[in-house]
C-alpha positions as CSV (number, residue, x, y, z in Angstrom):
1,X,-49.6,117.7,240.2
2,X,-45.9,116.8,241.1
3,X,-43.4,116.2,238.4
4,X,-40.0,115.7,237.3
5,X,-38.1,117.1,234.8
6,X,-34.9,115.0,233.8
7,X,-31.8,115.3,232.0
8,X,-31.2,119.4,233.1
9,X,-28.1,120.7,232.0
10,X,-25.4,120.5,235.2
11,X,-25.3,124.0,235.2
12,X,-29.1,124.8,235.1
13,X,-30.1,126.7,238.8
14,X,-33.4,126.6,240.2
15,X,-34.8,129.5,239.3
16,X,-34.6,129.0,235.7
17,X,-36.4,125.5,236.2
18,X,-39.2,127.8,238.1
19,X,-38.8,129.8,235.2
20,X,-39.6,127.4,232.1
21,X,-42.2,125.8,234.5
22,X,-44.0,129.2,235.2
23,X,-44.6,129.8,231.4
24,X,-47.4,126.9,231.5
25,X,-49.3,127.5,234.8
26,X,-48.8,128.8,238.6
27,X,-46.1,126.6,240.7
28,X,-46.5,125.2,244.1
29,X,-42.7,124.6,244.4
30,X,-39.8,123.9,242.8
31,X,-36.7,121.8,243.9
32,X,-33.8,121.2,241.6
33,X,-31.2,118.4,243.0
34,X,-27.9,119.4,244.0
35,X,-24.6,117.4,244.3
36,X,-23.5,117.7,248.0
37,X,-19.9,118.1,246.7
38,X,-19.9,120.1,244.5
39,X,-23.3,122.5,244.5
40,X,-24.3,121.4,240.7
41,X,-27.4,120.4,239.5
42,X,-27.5,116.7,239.8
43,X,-29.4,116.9,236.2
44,X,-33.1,116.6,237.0
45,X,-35.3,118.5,239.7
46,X,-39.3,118.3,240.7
47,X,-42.1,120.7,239.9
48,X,-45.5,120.5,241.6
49,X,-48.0,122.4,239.2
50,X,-51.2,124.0,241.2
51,X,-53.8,122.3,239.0
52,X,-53.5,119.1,237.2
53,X,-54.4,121.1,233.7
54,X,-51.3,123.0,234.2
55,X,-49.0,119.6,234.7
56,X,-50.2,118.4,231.9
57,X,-49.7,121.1,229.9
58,X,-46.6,121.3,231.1
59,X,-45.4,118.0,230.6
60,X,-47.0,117.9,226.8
61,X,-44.9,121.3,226.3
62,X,-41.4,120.6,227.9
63,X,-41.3,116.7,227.3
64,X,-38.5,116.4,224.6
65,X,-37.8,120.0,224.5
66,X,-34.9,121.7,224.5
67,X,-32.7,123.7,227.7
68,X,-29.3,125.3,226.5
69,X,-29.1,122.1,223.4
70,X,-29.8,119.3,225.9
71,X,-33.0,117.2,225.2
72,X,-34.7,117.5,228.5
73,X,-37.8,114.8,229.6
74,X,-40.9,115.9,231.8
75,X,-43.0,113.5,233.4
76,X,-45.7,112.5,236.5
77,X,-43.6,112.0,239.5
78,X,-44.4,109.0,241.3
């Protein structure tokens, strides 16, 4: 199950999106988008879960929780 994970700090770095991820269920990969320019997050990345179970429990976890005091959103990738 694919997601995406939204309003990341700027200064979040992929492995600690792999990390908060990794807490509800195995990863297939993790990609957190980067500003050309300047190498910073871009504020959001994508998740794919191995098993649909684990997205979901995922997204009911991390959806409106909190990363270094920023609200973050999770949610299905379309």
């Amino acid at each position: 199950m694919k997601l995406i994970a939204l309003n990341l700090p700027r200064n979040y770095k992929e492995d600690e999106l792999a990390k908060l991820f990794k807490q509800h269920g195995n990863i297939k990969s993790c990609t957190l988008v980067l500003d050309e320019k300047t190498g910073l997050s871009k504020g959001f990345g994508f998740v794919e879960m191995a098993l649909e179970h684990e997205g979901l429990l995922a997204i009911e976890k991390l959806h409106n929780s909190f990363v270094n005091n920023t609200k973050i959103r999770v949610k299905q990738a379309d």
